[in-house]
C-alpha positions as CSV (number, residue, x, y, z in Angstrom):
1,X,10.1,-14.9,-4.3
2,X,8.0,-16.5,-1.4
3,X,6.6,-14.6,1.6
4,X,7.8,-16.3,4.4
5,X,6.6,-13.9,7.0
6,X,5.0,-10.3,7.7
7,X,5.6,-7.5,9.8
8,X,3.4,-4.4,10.8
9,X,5.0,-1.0,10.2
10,X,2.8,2.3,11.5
11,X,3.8,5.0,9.8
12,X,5.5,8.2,10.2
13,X,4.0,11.8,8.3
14,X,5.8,11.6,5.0
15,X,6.5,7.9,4.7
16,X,6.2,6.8,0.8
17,X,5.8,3.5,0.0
18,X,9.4,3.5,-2.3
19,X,11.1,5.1,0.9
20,X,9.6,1.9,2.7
21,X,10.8,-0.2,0.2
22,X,14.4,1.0,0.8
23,X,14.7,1.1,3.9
24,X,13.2,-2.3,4.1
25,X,14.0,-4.5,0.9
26,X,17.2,-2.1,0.1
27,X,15.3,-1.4,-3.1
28,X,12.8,1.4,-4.0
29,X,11.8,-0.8,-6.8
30,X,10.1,-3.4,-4.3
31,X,7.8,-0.9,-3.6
32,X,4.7,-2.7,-5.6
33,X,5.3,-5.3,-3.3
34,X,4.2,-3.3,-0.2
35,X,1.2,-1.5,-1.9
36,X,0.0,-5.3,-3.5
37,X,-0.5,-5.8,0.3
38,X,-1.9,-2.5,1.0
39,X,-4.4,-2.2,-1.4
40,X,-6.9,0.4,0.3
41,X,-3.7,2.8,0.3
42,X,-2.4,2.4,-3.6
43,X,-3.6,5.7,-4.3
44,X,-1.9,7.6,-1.3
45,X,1.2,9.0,-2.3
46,X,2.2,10.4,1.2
47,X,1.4,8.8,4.6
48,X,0.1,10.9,6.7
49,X,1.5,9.2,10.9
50,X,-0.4,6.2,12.2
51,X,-1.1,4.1,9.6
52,X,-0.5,0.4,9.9
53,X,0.8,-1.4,7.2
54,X,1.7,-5.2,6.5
55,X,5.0,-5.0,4.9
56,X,6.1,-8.6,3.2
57,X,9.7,-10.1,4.2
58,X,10.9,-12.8,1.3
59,X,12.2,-16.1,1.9
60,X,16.2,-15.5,0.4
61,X,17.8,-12.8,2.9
62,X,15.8,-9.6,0.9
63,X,16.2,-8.0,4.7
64,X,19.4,-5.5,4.6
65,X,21.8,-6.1,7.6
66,X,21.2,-2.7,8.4
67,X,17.8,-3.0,9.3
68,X,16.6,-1.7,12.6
69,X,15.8,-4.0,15.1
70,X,12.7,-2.8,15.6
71,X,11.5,-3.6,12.3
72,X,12.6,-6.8,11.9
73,X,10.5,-10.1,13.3
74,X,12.0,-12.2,15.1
């Protein structure tokens, strides 16, 4: 898979980085991909609100339909 873009999520108190990875890739699995690119939050297991993170978006259509407008960049 090849990064094709980035977008900047802020988070929410008790935002995990496999919900993210749902709600984003449609796959809880993804979720080493967002903490590779977050590496001075790999150890937090619960967000606490107001953190930005850099959340990858894949070449190959890896965004769900579903997801909010907001969080897509276009």
């Amino acid at each position: 898979m090849t990064v094709s873009r980035y977008i900047e999520y802020v988070t929410r108190l008790g935002d995990t980085f496999d919900e993210l990875a749902l709600q984003v890739y449609n796959d809880e699995k993804m979720a080493s991909y967002i903490i590779a690119e977050n590496p001075d939050y790999a150890d937090v297991i619960i967000f606490e609100d107001m953190v930005t993170l850099r959340i990858p978006i894949f070449d190959g259509g890896n965004e769900p339909a579903t997801l909010a407008p907001w969080r897509r960049n276009e």
